[in-house]
DONURO-572643 format. One record per atom (N, C-alpha, C, CB): x, y, z; atom name; residue number from 1; residue in one letter. Coordinates in steps of 0.2 Angstrom, whole numbers, plus 5000, padded with zeros to 4 digits. Glycine has a CB too. Example, Ala and Ser with C-alpha at 12.3 -4.5 7.8 and 13.67 -1.06 7.14 Angstrom:
- X,Y,Z,baza,volum,rolo
- 5066,4972,5039,N,1,a
- 5062,4978,5039,CA,1,a
- 5066,4984,5039,C,1,a
- 5057,4978,5045,CB,1,a
- 5064,4989,5035,N,2,s
- 5068,4995,5036,CA,2,s
- 5064,5000,5039,C,2,s
- 5070,4997,5029,CB,2,s
//
This chain:
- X,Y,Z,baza,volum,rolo
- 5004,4994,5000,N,1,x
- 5000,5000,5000,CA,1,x
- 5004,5006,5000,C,1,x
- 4995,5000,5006,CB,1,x
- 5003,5011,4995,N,2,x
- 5004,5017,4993,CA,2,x
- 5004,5023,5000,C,2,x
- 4999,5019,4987,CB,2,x
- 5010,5025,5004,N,3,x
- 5007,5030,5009,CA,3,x
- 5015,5035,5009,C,3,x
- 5003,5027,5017,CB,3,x
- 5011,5041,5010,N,4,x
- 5014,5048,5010,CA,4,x
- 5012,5051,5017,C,4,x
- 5011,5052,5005,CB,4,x
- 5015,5049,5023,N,5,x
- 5015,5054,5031,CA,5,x
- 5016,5059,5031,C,5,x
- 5019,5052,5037,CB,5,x
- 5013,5065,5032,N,6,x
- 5017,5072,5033,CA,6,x
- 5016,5071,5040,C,6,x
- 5014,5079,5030,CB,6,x
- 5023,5076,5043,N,7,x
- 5023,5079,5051,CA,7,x
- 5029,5085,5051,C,7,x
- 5024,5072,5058,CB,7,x
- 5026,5085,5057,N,8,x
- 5029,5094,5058,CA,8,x
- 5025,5099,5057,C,8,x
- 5033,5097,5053,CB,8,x
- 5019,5099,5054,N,9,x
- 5016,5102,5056,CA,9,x
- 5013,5108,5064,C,9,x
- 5014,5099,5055,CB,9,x
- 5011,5114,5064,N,10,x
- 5010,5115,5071,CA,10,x
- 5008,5125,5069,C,10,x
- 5019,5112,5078,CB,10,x
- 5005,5127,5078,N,11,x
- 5004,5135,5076,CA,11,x
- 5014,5137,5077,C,11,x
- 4996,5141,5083,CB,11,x
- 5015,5142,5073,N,12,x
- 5022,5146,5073,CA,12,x
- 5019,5151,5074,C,12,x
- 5027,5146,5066,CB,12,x
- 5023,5159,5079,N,13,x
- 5022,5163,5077,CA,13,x
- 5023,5167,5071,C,13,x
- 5023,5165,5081,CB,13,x
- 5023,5174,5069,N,14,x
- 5027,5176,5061,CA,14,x
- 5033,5177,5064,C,14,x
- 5025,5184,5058,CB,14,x
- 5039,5178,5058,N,15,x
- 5046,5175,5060,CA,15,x
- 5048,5169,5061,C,15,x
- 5048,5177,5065,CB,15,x
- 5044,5164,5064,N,16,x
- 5046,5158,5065,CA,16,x
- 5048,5155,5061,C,16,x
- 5043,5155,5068,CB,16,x
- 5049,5146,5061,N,17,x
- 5051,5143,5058,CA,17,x
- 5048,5133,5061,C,17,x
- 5059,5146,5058,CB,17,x
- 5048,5133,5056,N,18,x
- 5043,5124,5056,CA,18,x
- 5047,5121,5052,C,18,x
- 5034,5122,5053,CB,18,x
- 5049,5114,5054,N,19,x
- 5051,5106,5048,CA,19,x
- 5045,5104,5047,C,19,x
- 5055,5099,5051,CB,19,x
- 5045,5103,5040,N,20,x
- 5041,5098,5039,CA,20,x
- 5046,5091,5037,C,20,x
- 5036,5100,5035,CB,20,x
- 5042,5087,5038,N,21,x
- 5043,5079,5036,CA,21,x
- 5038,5075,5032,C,21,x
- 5043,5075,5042,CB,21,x
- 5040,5069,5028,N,22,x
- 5034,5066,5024,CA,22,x
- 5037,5059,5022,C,22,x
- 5032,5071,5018,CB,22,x
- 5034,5056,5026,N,23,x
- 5039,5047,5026,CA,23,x
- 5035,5043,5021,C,23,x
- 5038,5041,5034,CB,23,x
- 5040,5041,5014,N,24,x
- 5033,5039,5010,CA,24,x
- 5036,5030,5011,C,24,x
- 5033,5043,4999,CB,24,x
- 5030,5027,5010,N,25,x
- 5031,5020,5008,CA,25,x
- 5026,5017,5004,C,25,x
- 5032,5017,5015,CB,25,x
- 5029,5009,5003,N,26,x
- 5023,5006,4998,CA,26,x
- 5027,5007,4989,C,26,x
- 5013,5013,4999,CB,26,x
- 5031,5011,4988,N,27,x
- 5033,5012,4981,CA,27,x
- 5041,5014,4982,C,27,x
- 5028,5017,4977,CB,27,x
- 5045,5014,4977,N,28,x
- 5051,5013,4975,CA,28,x
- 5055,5023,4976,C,28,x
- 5052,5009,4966,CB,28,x
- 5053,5027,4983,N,29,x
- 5055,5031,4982,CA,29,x
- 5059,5038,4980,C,29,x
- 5054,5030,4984,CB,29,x
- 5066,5033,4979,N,30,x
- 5072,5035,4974,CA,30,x
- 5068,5036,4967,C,30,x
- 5079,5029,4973,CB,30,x
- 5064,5035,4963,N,31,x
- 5061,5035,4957,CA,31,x
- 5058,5040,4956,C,31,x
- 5057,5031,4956,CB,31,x
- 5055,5045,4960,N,32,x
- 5051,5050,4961,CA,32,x
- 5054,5057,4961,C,32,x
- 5046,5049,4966,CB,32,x
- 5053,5060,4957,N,33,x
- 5052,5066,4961,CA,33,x
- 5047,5070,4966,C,33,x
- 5052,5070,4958,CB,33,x
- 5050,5072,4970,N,34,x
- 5045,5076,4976,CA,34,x
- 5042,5082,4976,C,34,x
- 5048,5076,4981,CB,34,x
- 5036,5085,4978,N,35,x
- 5034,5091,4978,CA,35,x
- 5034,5092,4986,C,35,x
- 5027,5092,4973,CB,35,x
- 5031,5100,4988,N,36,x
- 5029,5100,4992,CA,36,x
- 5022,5105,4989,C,36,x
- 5034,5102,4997,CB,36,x
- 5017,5104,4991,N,37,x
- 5009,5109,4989,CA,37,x
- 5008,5111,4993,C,37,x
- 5002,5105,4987,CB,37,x
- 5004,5116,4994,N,38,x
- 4999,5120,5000,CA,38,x
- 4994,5121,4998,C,38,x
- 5001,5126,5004,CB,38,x
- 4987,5120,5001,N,39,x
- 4983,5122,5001,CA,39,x
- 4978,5128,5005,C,39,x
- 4981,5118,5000,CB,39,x
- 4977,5136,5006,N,40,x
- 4978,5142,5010,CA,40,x
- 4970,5138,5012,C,40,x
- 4981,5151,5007,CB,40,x
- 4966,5143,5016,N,41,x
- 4959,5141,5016,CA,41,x
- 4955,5146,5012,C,41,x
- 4957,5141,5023,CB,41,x
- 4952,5143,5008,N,42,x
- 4946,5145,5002,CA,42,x
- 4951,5149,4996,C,42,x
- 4938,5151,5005,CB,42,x
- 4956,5145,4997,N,43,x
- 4962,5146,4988,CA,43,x
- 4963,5139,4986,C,43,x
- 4972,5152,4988,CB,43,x
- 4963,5139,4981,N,44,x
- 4966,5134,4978,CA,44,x
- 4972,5130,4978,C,44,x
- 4967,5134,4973,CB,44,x
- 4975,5125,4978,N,45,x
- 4981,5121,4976,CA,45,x
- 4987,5125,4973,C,45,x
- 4979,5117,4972,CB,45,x
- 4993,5125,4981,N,46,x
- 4999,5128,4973,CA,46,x
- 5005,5125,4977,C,46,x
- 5000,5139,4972,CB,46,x
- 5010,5124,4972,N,47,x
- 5016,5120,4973,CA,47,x
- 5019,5125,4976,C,47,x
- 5020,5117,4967,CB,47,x
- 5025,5123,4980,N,48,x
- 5029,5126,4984,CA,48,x
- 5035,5125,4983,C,48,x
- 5028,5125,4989,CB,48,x
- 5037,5120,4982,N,49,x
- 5045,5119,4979,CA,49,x
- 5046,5110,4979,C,49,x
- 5050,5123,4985,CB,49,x
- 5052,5109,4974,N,50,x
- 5051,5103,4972,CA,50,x
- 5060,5099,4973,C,50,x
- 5048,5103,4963,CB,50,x
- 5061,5092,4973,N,51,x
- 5067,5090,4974,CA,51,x
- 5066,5084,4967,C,51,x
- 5068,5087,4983,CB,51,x
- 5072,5085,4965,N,52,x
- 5074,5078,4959,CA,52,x
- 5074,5070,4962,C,52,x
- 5082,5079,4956,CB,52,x
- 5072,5066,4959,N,53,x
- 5074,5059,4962,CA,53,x
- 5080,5059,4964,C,53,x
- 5073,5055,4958,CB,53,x
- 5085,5061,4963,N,54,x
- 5091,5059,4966,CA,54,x
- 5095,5065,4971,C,54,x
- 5095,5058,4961,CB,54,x
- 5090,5068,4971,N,55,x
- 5090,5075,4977,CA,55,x
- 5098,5080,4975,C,55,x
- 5092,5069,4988,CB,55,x
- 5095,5079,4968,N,56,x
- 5102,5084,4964,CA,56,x
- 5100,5090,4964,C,56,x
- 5105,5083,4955,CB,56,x
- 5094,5094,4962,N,57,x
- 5089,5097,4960,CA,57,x
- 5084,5100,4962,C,57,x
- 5089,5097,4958,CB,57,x
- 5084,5106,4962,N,58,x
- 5078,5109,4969,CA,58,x
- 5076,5115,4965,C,58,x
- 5083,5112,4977,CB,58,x
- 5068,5116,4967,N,59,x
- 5067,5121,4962,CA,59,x
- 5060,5126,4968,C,59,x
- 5063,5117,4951,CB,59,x
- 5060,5131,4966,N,60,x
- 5055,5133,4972,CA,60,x
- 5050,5138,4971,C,60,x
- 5060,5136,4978,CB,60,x
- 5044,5141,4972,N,61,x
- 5039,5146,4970,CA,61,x
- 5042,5153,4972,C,61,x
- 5033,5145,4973,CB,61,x
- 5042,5156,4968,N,62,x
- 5042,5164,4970,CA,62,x
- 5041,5165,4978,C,62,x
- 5034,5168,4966,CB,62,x
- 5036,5164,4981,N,63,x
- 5034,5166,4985,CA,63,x
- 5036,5164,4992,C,63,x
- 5029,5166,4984,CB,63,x
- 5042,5157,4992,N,64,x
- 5046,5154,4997,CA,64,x
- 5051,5156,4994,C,64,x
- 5046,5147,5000,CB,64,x
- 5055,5157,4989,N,65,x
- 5062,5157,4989,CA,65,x
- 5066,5161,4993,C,65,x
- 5064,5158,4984,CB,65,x
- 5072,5158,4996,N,66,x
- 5075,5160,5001,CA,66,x
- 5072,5162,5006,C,66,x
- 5080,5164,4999,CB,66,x
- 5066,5158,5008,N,67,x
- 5063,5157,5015,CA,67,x
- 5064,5149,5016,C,67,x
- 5055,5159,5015,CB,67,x
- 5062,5145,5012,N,68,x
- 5060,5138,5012,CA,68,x
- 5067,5134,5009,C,68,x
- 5054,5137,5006,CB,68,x
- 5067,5128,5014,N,69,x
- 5071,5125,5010,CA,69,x
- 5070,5116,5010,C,69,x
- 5079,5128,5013,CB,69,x
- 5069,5113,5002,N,70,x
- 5066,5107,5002,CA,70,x
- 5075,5102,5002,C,70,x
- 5059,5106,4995,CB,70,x
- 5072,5097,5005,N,71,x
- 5078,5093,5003,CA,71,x
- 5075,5083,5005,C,71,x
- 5086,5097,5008,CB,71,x
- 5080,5080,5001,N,72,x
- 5076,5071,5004,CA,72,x
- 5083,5067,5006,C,72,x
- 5072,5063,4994,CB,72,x
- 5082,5062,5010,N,73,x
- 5085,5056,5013,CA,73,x
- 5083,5050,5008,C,73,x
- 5084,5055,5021,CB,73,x
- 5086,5050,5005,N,74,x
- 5082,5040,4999,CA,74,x
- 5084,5035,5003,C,74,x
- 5088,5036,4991,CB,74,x
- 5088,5037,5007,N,75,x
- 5090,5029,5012,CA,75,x
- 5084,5030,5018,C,75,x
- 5099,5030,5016,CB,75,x
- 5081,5036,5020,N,76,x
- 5075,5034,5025,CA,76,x
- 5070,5035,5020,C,76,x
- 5075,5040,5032,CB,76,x
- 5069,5036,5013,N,77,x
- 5063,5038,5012,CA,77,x
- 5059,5043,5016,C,77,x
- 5060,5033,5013,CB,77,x
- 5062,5048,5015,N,78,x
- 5059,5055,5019,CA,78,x
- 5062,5061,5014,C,78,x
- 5063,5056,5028,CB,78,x
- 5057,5067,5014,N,79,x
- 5056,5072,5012,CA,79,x
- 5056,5075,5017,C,79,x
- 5052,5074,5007,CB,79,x
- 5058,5082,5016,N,80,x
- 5059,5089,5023,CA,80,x
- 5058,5093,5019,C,80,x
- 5066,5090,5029,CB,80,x
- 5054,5098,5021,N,81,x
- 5055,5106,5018,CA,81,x
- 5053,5109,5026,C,81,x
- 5049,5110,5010,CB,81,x
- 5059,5113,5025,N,82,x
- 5061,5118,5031,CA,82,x
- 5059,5124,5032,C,82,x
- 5068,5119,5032,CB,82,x
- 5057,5127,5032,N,83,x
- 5052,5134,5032,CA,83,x
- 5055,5140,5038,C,83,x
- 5043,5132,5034,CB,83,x
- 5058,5145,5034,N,84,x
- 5056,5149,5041,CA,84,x
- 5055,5158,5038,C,84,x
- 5066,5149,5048,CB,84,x
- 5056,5162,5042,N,85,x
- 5053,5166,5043,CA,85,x
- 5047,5166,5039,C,85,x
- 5056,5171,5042,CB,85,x
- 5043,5163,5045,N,86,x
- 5035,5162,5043,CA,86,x
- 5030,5169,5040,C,86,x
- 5031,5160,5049,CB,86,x
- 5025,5170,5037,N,87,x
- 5021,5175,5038,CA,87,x
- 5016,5171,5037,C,87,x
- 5022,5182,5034,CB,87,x
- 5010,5175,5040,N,88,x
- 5003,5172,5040,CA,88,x
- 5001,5170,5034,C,88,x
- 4999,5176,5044,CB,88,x
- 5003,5173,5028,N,89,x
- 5000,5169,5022,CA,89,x
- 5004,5165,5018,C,89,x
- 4997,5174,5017,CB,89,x
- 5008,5162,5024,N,90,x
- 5012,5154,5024,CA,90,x
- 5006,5148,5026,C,90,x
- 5020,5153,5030,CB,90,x
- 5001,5152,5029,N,91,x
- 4996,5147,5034,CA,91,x
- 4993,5143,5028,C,91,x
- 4989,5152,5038,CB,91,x
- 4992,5137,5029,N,92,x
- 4989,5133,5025,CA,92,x
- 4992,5123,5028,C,92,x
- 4993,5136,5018,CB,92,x
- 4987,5119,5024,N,93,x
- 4985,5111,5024,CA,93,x
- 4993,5112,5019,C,93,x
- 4975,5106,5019,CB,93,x
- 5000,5108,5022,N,94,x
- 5002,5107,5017,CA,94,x
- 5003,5099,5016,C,94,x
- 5007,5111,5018,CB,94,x
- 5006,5097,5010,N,95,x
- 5006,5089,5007,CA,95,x
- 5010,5087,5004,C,95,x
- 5000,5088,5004,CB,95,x
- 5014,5083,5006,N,96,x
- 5019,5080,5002,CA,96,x
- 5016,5077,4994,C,96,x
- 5023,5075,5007,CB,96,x
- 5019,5074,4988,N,97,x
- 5016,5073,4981,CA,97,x
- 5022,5071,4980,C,97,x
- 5012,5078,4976,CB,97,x
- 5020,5065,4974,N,98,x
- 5027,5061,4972,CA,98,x
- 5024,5060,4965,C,98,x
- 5029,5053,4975,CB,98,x
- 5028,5060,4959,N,99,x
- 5028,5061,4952,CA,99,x
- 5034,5057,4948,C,99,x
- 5029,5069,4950,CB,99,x
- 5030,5053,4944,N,100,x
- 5037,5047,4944,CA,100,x
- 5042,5050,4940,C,100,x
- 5037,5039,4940,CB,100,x
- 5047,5050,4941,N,101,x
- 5052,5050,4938,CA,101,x
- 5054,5048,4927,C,101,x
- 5056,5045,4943,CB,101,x
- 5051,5053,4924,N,102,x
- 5053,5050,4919,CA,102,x
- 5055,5056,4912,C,102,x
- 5046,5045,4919,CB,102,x
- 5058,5055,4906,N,103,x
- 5059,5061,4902,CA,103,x
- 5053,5062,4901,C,103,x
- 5063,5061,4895,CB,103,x
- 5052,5070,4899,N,104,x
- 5047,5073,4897,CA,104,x
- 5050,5080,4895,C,104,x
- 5042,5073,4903,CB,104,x
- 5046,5083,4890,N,105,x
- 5048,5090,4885,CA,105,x
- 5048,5095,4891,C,105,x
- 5042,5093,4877,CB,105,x
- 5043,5096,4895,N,106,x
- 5044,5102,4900,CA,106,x
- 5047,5101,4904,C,106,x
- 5040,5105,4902,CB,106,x
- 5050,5100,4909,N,107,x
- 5053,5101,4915,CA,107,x
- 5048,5096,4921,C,107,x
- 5054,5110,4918,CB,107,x
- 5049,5095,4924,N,108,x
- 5043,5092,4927,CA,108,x
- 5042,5096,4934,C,108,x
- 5043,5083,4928,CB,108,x
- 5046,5100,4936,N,109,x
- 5044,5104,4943,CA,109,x
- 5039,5111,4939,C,109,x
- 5053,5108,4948,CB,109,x
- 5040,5111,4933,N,110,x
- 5036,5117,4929,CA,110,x
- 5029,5112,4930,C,110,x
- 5039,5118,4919,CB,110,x
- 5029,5106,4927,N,111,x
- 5023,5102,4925,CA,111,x
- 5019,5103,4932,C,111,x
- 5025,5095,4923,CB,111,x
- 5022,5100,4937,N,112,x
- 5019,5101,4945,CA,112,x
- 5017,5106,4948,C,112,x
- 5024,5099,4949,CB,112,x
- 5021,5112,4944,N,113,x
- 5019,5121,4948,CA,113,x
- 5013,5122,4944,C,113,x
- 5026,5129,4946,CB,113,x
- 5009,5117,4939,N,114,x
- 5005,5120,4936,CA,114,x
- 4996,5116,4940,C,114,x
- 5006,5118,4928,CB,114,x
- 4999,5109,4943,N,115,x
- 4995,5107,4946,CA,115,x
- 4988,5109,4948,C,115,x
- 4997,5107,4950,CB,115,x
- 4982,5107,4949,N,116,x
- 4977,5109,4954,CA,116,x
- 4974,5106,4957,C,116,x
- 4973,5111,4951,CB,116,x
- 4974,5099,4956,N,117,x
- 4973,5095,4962,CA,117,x
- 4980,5089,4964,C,117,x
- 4966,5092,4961,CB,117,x
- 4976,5089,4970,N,118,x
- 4980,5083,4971,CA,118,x
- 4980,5076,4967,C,118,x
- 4977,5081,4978,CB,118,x
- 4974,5075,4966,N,119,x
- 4975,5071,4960,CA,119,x
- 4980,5068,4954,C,119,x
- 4972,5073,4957,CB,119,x
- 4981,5074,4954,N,120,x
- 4986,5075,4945,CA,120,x
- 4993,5073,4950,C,120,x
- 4988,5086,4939,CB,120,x
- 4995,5072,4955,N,121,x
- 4999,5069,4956,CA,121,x
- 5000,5060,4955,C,121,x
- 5000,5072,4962,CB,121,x
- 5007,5056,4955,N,122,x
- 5005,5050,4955,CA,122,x
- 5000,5047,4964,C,122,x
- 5012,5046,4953,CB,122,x
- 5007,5052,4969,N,123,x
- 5005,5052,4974,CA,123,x
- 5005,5054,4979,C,123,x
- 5006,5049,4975,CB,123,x
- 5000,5057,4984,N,124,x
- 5001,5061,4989,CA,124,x
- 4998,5061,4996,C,124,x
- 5000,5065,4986,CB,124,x
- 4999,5065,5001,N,125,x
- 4999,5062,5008,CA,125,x
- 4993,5067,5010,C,125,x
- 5007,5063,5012,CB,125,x
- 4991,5065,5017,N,126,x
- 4986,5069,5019,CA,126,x
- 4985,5074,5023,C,126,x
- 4983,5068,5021,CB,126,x
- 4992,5078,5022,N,127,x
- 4993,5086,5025,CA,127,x
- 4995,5085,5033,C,127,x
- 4985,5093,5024,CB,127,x
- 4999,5091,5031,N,128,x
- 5001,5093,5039,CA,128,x
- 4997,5100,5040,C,128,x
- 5011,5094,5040,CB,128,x
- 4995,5104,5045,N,129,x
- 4992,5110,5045,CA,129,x
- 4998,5114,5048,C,129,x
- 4985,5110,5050,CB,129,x
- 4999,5119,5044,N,130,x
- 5004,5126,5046,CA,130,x
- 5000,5131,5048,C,130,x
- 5008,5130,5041,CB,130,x
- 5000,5134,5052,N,131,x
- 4995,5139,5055,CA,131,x
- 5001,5145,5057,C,131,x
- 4990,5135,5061,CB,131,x
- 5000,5151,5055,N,132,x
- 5008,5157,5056,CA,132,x
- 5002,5161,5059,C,132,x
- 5013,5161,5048,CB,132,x
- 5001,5165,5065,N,133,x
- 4998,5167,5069,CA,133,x
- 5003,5169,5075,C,133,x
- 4995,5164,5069,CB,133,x
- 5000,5176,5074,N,134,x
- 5000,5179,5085,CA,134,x
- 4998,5179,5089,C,134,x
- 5002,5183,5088,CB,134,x
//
């Protein structure tokens, strides 16, 4: 069976800083690339930043760069994105997603930033809650 654990989740004040984590198992995790998504409350689906299967390559949204930092362990099967200086419209369900590893004409962290649901992922987990509040 196919599963994606997020934790780390929790309230942060603004300024702060949260780990997240996301333990996948059930499939051949080295094969995937990883996302991280968020979902704010009553906005849509948007990527946040992405890691290559072989954790060479890292690509990130406008709106974390050089706040956020994603990275993986293949040997634990674990994704982390590290977050800090929070602001409240970091608040949001965030969710680890996995996308197999394969050639494709566009880039595939582009393909992933275009996302809308969870769905269009191969696979994905059932959020951690970030909540950036004082």
């Amino acid at each position: 069976e196919v599963q994606l654990l997020e934790s780390g989740g929790g309230l942060v004040q603004p300024g702060g800083s949260l780990t997240l984590s996301c333990v996948a198992s059930g499939f051949t995790f080295s094969n995937y690339d990883m996302s991280w998504v968020r979902r704010a409350p009553g906005k849509g689906l948007r990527w946040v930043a992405g890691v290559s299967a072989g954790g060479g390559s890292t690509y990130y949204a406008d709106s974390v760069k050089g706040r956020f930092t994603i990275s993986r362990d293949n040997a634990k099967n674990t994704l982390y994105l590290q977050m800090s200086v929070l602001n409240p419209e970091d608040t949001a369900m965030y969710y680890c997603a996995a996308d197999v590893d394969a050639p494709q004409l566009t880039p595939w962290y582009k393909l992933a930033s275009l996302k809308t649901e969870l769905h269009e992922f191969n696979y994905w987990g059932q959020g951690t809650q970030v909540t950036v509040s004082s």
